[in-house]
N, C-alpha and C positions, 0 to 999 in steps of 0.2 A: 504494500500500500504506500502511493507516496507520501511525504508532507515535507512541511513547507519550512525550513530554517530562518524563523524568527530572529529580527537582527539584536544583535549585544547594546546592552545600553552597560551606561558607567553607575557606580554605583554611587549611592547619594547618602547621604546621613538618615539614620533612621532608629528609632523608638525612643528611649529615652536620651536624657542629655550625655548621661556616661557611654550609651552605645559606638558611637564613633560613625565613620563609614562603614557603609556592607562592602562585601568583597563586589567585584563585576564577576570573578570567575571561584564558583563554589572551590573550595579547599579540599584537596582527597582528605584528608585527615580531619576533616572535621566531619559533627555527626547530624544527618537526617532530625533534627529535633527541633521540639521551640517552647517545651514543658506544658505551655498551657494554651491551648489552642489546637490546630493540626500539623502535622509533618507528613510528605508521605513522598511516595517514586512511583508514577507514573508513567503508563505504555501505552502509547495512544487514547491518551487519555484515559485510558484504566487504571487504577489504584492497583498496584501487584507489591505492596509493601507500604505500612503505614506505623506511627508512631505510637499507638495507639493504649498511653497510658503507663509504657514500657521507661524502666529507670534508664539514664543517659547512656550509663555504658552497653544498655542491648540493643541503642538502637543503632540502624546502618552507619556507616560513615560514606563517605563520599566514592574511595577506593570500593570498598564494598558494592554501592551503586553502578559508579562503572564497571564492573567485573560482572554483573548479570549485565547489562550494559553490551559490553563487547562481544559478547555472545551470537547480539540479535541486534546490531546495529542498525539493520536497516528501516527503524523505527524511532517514534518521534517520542523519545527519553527526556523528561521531565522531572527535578525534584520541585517539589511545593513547600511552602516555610508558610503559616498563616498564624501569626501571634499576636498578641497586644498589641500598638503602636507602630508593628512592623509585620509587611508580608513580602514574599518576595519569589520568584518562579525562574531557575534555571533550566537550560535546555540544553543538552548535548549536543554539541558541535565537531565533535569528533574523537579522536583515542583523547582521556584523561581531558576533554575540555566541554566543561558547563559553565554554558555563561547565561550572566541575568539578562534577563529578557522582561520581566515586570519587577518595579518596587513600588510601594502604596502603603498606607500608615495603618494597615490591617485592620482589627476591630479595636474598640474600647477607647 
C-alpha cells in the first residue's frame, strides 16, 4: 500500500517551562511514553503497540520501534506522544530516522 512521506518540521518548545525543545528527530534510546495520557506505534494507522498504563522501563524505546520497523518498511510507521501541554507525531523516514511531523500543546 502506498503512502505519502509527511514533511519534517523542527521542533518547537513544548509543555511546561522546564520542558525545553522536543527533538525534530525521535531519539533510538528514548522511550514510547508520556505517563499520563497516550503513547503508542502505529502501522498504517493501526495501533500495533501502545503505552498503555505500562511502568517506563517496559515501554518500547525508539530502537525497539525501528527494529519491528525494519522488518516491514514499506509502510507508513508512526510513533504518537499525546500528553498534557504537549503532543507530538513522528514518522519514519527511513533506517533509524523518525522525524516530527506534528507538534501541538496536547490536552489540558
Amino acid at each position: 500500500m502506498p503512502w505519502t512521506k509527511e514533511p519534517a518540521i523542527e521542533g518547537r518548545h513544548g509543555g511546561c517551562l522546564n520542558c525545553g525543545t522536543r527533538p525534530s528527530e525521535f531519539p533510538m534510546c528514548d522511550r514510547i511514553a508520556v505517563g499520563f495520557g497516550m503513547a503508542a506505534l502505529t502501522c498504517d494507522g493501526k495501533v500495533v503497540w501502545s503505552e498503555d498504563g505500562r511502568p517506563y522501563e517496559k515501554c518500547l524505546s525508539g530502537r525497539q520501534a525501528e527494529n519491528r520497523a525494519a522488518t516491514d518498511p514499506d509502510h507508513d510507521w508512526r510513533i504518537r506522544l499525546e500528553g498534557p501541554l504537549s503532543g507530538r507525531e513522528y514518522q519514519r523516514h527511513g533506517p533509524r530516522k523518525w522525524m516530527l511531523i506534528r507538534q501541538d500543546n496536547g490536552f489540558a
